[in-house]
LUMDODREN-557868 format. One record per residue: residue number from 1; x, y, z of N, C-alpha, C in turn. Coordinates in steps of 0.001 Angstrom, whole numbers. Last residue first. Example, Ala and Ser with C-alpha at 12.3 -4.5 7.8 and 13.67 -1.06 7.14 Angstrom:
BEGIN
(2; (12850; -2250; 7080); (13670; -1060; 7140); (12900; 30; 7870)),
(1; (13190; -5690; 7800); (12300; -4500; 7800); (13200; -3300; 7800)),
//
This chain:
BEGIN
(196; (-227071; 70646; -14897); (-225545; 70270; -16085); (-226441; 69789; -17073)),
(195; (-227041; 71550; -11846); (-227795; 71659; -13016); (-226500; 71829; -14274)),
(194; (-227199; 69606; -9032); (-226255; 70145; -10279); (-226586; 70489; -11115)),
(193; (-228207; 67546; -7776); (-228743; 68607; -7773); (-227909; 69728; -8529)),
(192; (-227273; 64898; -7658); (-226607; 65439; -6193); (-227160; 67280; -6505)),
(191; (-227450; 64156; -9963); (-228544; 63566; -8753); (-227969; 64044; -7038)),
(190; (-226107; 65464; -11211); (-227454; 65572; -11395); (-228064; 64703; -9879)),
(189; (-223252; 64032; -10875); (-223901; 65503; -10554); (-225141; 65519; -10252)),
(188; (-223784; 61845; -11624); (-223792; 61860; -10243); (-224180; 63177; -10031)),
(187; (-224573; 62270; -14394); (-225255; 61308; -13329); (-225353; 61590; -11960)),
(186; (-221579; 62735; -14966); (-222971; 63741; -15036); (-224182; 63096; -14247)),
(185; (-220484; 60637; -14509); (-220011; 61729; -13669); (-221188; 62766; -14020)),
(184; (-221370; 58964; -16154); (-221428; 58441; -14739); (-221457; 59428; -13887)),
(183; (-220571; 59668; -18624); (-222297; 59444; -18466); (-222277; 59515; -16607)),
(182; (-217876; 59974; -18833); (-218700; 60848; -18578); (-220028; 60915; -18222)),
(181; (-215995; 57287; -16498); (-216846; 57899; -17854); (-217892; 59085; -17527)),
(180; (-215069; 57847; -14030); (-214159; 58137; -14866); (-215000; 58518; -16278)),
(179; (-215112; 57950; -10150); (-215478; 58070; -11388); (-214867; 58203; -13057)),
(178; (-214511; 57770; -7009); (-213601; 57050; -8996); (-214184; 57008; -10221)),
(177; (-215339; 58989; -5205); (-216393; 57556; -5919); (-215619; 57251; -7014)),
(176; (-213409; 60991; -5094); (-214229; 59742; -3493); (-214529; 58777; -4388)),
(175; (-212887; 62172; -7328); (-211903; 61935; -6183); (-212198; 60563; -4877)),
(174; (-215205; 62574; -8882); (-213551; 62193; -9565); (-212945; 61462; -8416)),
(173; (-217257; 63144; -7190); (-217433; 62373; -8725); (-215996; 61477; -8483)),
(172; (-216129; 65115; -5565); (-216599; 63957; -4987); (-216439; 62691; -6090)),
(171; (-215231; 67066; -7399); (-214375; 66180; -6191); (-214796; 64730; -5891)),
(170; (-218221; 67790; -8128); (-217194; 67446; -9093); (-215771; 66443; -8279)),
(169; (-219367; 68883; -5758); (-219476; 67052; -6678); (-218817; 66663; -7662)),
(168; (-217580; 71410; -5535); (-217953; 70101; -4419); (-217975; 69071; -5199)),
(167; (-218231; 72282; -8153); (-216780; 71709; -7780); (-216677; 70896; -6844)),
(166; (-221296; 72670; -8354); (-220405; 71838; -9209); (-218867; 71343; -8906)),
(165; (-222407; 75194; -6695); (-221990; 73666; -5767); (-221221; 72349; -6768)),
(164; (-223711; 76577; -9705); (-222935; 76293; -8194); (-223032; 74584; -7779)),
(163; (-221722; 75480; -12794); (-223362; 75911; -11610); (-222679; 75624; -10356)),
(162; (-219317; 78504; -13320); (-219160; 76465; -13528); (-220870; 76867; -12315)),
(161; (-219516; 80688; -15352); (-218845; 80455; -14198); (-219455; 78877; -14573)),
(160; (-219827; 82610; -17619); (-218747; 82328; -18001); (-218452; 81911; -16330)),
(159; (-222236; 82615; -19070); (-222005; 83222; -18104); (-220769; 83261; -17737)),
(158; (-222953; 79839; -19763); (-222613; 80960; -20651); (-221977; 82379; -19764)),
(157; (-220491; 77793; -17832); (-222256; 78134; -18385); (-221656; 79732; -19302)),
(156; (-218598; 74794; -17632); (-218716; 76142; -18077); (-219752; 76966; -18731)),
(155; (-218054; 72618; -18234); (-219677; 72447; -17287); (-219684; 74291; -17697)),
(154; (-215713; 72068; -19011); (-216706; 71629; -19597); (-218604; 71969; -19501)),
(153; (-214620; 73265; -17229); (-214135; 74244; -18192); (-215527; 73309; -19171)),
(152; (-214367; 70974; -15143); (-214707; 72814; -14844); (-215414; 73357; -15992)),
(151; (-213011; 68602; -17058); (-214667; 68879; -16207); (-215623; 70470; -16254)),
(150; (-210742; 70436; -16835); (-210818; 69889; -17769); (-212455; 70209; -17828)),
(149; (-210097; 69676; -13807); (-210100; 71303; -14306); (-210435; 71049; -15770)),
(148; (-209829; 67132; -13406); (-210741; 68375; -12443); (-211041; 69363; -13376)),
(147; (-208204; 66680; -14614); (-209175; 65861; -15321); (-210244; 66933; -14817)),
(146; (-206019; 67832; -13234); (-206053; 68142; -14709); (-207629; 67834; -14823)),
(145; (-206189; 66042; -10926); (-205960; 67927; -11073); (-206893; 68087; -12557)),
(144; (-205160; 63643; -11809); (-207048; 63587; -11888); (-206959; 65336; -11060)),
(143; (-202560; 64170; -11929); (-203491; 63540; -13394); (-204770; 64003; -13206)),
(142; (-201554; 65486; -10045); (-201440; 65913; -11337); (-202444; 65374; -12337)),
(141; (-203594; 64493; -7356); (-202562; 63801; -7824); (-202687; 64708; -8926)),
(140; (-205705; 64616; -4432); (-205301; 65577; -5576); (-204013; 64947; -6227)),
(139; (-205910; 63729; -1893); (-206658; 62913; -2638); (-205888; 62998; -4680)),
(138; (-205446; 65677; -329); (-204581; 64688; -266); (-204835; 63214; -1357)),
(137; (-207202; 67474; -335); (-205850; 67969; -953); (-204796; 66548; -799)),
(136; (-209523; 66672; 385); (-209368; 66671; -972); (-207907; 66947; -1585)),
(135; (-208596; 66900; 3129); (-208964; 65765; 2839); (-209124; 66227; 1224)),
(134; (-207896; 70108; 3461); (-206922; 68347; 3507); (-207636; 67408; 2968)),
(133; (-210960; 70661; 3114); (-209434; 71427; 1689); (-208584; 70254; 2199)),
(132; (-211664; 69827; 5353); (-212232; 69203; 3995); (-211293; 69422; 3049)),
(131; (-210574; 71056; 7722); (-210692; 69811; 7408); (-211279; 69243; 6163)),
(130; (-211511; 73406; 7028); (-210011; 73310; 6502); (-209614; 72192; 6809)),
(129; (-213858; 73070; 7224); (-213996; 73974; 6353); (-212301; 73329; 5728)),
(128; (-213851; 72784; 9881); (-214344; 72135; 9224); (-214026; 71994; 8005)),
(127; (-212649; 75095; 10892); (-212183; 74181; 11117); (-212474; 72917; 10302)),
(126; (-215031; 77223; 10686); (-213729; 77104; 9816); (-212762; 75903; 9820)),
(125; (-216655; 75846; 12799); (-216976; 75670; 11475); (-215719; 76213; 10614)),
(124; (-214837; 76925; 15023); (-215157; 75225; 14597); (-215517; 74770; 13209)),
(123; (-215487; 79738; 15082); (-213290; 78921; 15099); (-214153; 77025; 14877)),
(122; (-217548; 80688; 13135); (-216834; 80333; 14202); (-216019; 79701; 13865)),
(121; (-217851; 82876; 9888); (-217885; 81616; 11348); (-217552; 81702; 12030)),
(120; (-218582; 84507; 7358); (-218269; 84555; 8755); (-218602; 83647; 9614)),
(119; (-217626; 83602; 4245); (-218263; 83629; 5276); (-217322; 83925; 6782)),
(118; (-217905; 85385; 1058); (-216810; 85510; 2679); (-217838; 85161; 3600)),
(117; (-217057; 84336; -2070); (-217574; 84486; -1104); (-217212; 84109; 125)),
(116; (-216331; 87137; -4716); (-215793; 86291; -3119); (-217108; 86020; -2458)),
(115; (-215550; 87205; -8009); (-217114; 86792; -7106); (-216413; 86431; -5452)),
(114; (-214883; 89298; -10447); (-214770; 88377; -9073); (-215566; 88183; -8303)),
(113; (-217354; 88860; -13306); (-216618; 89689; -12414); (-215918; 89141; -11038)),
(112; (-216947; 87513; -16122); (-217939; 87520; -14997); (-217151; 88578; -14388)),
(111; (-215266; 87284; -17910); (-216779; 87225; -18525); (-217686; 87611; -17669)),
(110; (-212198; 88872; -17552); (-213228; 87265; -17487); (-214545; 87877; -17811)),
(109; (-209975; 90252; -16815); (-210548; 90490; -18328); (-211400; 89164; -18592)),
(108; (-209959; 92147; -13954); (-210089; 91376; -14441); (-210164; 91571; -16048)),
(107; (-212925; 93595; -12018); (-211915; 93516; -12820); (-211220; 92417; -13589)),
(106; (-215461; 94355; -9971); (-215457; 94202; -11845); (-213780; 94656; -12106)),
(105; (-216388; 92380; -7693); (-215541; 93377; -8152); (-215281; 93055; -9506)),
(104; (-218903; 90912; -4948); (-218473; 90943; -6876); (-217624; 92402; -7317)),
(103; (-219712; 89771; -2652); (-218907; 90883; -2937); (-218652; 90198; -4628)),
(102; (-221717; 88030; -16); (-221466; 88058; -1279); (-220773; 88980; -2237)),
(101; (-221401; 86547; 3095); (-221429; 88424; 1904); (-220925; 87917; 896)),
(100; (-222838; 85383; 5349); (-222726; 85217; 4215); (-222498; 86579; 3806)),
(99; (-222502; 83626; 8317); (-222790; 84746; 8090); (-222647; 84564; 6622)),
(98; (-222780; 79729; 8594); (-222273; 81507; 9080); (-222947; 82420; 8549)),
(97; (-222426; 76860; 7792); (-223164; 77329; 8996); (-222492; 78963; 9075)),
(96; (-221073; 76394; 4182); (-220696; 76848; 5826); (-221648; 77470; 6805)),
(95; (-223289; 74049; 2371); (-222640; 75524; 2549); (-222027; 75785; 4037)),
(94; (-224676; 72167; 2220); (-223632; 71791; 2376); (-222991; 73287; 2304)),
(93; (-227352; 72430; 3050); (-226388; 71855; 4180); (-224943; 72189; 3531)),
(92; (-229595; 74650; 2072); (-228356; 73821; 1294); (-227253; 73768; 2277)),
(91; (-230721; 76314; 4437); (-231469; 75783; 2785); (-230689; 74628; 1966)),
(90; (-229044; 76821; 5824); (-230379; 75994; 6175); (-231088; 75375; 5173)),
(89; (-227140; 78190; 5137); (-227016; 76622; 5676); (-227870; 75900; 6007)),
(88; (-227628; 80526; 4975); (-228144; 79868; 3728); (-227610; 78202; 3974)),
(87; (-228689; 82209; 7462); (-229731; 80484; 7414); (-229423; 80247; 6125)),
(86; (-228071; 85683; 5294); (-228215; 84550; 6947); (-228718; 83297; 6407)),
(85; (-226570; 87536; 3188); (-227609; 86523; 3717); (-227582; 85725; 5102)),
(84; (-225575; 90297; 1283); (-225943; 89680; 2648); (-226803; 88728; 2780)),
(83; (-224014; 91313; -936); (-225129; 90793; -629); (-225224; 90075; 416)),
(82; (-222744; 94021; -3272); (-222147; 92988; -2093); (-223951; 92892; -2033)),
(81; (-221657; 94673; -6532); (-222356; 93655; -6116); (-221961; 93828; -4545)),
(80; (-219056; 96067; -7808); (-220543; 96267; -8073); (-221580; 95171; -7545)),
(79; (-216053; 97639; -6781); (-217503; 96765; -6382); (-218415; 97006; -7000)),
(78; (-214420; 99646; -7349); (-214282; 97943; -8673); (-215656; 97263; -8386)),
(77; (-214516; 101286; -5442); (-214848; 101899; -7130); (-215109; 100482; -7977)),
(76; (-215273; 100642; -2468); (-214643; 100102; -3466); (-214937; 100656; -5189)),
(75; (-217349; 100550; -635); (-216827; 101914; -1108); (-215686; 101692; -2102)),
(74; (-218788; 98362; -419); (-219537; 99232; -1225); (-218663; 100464; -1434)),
(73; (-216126; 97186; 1473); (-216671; 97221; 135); (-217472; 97444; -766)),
(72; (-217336; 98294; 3879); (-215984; 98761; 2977); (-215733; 98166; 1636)),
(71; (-219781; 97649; 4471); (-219387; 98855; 3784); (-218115; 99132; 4020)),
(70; (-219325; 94687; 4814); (-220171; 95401; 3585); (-219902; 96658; 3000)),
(69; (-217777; 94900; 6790); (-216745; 93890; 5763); (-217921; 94921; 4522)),
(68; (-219432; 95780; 8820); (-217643; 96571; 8422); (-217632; 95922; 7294)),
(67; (-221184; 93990; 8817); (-221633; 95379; 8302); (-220875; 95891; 7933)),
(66; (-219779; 91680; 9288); (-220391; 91286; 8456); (-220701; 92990; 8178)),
(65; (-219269; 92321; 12653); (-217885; 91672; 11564); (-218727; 92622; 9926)),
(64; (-221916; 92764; 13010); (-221150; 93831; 12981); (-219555; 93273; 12282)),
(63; (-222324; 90056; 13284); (-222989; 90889; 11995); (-222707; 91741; 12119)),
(62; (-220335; 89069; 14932); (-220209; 88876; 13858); (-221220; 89282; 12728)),
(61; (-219072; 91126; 17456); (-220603; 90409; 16844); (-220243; 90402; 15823)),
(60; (-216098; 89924; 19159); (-216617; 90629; 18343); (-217826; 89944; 17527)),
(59; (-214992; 88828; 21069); (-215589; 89198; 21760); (-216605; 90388; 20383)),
(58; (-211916; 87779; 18635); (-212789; 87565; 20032); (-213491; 89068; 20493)),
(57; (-212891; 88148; 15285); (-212379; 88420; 16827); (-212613; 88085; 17778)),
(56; (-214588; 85955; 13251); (-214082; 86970; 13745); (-213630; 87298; 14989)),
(55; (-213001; 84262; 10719); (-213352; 84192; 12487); (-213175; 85397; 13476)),
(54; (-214104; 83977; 7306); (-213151; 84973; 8521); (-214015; 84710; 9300)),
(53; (-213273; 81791; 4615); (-213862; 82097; 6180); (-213192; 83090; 6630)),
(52; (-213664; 81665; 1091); (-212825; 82284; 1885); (-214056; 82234; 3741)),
(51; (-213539; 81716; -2355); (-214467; 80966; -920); (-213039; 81389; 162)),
(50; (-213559; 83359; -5383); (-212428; 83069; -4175); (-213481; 82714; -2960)),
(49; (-213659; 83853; -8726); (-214568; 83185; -7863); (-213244; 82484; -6386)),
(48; (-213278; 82953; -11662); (-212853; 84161; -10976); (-213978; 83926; -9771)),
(47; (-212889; 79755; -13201); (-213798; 81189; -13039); (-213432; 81914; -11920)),
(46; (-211237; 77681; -11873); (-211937; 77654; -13751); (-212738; 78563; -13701)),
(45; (-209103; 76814; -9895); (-210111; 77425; -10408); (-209927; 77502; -11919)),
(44; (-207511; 74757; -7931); (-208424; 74371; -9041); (-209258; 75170; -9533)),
(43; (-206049; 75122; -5458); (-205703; 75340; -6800); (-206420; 74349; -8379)),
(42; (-207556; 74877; -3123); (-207148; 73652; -3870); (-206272; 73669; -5261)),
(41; (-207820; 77565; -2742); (-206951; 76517; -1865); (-206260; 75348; -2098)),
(40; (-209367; 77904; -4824); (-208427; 78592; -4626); (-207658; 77828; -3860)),
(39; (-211839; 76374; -4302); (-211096; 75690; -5649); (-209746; 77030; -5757)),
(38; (-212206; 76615; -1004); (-212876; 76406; -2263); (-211763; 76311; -3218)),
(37; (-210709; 79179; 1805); (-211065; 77613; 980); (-211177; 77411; -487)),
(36; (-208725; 81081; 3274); (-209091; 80397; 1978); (-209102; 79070; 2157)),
(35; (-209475; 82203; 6584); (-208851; 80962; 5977); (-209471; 81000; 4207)),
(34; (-208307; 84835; 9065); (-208972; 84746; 7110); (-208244; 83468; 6986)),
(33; (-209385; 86448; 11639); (-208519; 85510; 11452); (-209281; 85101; 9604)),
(32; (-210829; 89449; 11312); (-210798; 88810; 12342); (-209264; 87475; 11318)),
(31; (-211074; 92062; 10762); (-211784; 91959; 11298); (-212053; 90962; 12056)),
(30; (-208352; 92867; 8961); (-209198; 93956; 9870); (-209962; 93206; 11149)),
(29; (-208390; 91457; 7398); (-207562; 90466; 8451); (-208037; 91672; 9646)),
(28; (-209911; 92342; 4773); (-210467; 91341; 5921); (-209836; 90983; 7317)),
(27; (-208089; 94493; 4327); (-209473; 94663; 4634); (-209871; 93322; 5530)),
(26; (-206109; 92250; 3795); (-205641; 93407; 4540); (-207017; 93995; 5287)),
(25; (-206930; 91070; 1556); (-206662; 90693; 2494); (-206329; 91202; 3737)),
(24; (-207180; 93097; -574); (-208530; 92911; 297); (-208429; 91946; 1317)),
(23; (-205209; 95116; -2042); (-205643; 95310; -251); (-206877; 94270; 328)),
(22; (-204095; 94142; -3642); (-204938; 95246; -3883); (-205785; 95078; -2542)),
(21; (-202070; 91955; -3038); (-201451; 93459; -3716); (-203307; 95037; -3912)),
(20; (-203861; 90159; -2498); (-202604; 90940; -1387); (-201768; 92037; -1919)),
(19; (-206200; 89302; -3672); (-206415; 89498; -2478); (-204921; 90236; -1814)),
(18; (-205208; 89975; -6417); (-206295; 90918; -5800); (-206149; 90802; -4226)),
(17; (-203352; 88377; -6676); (-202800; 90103; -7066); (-203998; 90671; -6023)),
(16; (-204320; 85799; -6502); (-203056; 86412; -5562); (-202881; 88315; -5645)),
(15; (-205723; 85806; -8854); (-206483; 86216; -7691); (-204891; 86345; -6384)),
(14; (-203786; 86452; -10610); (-204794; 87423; -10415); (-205633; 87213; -9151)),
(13; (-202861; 83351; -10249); (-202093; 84364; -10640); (-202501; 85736; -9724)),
(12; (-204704; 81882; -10671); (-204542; 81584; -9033); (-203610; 83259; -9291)),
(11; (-206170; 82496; -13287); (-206644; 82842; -12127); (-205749; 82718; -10905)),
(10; (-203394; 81204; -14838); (-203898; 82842; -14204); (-204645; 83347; -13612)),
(9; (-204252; 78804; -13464); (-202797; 79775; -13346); (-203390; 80753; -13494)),
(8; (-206016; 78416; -15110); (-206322; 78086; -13611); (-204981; 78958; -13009)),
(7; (-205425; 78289; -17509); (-206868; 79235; -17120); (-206626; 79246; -15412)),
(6; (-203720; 76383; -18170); (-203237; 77639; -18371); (-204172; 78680; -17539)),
(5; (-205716; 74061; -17163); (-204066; 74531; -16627); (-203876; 75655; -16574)),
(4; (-206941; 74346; -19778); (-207954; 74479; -18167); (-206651; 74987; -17495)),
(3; (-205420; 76471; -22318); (-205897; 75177; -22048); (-206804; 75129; -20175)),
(2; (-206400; 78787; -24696); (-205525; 78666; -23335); (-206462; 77012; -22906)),
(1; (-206363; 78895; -27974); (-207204; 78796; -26783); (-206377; 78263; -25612)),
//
């Protein structure tokens, strides 16, 4: 059994292949400026799953950003999923204020399929976005990496992804509040709405 380490490598591995050897960085830079966030940035993935902002162009409507980005990936043979949402910053603050597409491509040999999710913002809210990847990236030491990705692979649903918003509080758990026993760190999850 490949250890969290080993799992997280070959995701960062494969997801490098997808976004720049199989064009979808290329597709996005189409439309405007592309920051990776989420547990790619941080090099902490434990499921096929890339968070990513594009700003789009100047003088360009960003649900027209958001219609190009859809149907070029409904024409994708690997796509089986894109999904559009608006206000999901309204429902759950802690998501990026933008546009939302949800894109799932079936490759890979994971349980799930790649999951991107691409918001569309503004040049402030990406800003935000890459003010938080520093602030956790400076926090990040080899030991409590590991402990991260360890966690991941623990919370791991049948489905074969971690519940959403789990890596946010997972950071938080390990990284802000020093968490260390397990009762404490499920605790926190849970009461930060984590289903674990």
């Amino acid at each position: 059994m490949n250890s969290p380490l080993d799992i997280a490598e070959r995701l960062r591995t494969e997801a490098d292949d997808l976004l720049f050897n199989k064009g979808v960085d290329d597709l996005l830079k189409r439309q405007g400026e592309v920051y990776y966030g989420g547990s790619y940035a941080l090099d902490l993935m434990a499921w096929p799953d890339i968070d990513l902002n594009v700003v789009a162009k100047e003088c360009a409507d960003p649900n027209e950003v958001a219609a190009h980005l859809a149907s070029e990936f409904v024409l994708r043979k690997e796509s089986v999923r894109v999904k559009f949402e608006r206000d999901l910053h309204q429902k759950i603050p802690a998501l990026p204020n933008g546009l939302y597409l949800g894109v799932k491509l079936d490759i890979g040999e994971w349980k799930t399929p790649w999951k991107l999710d691409i918001w569309i913002v503004d040049r402030s809210e990406c800003d935000k976005t890459k003010q938080k990847v520093a602030d956790i990236q400076k926090l990040l030491t080899p030991s409590n990496r590991k402990v991260i990705l360890e966690w991941k692979q623990k919370l791991m649903t049948p489905q074969g992804r971690t519940p959403s918003l789990s890596g946010h509080w997972l950071y938080q758990a390990i990284l802000v509040q020093k968490l260390e026993a397990d009762e404490e760190i499920l605790g926190f999850l849970r009461e930060n709405g984590v289903s674990v």
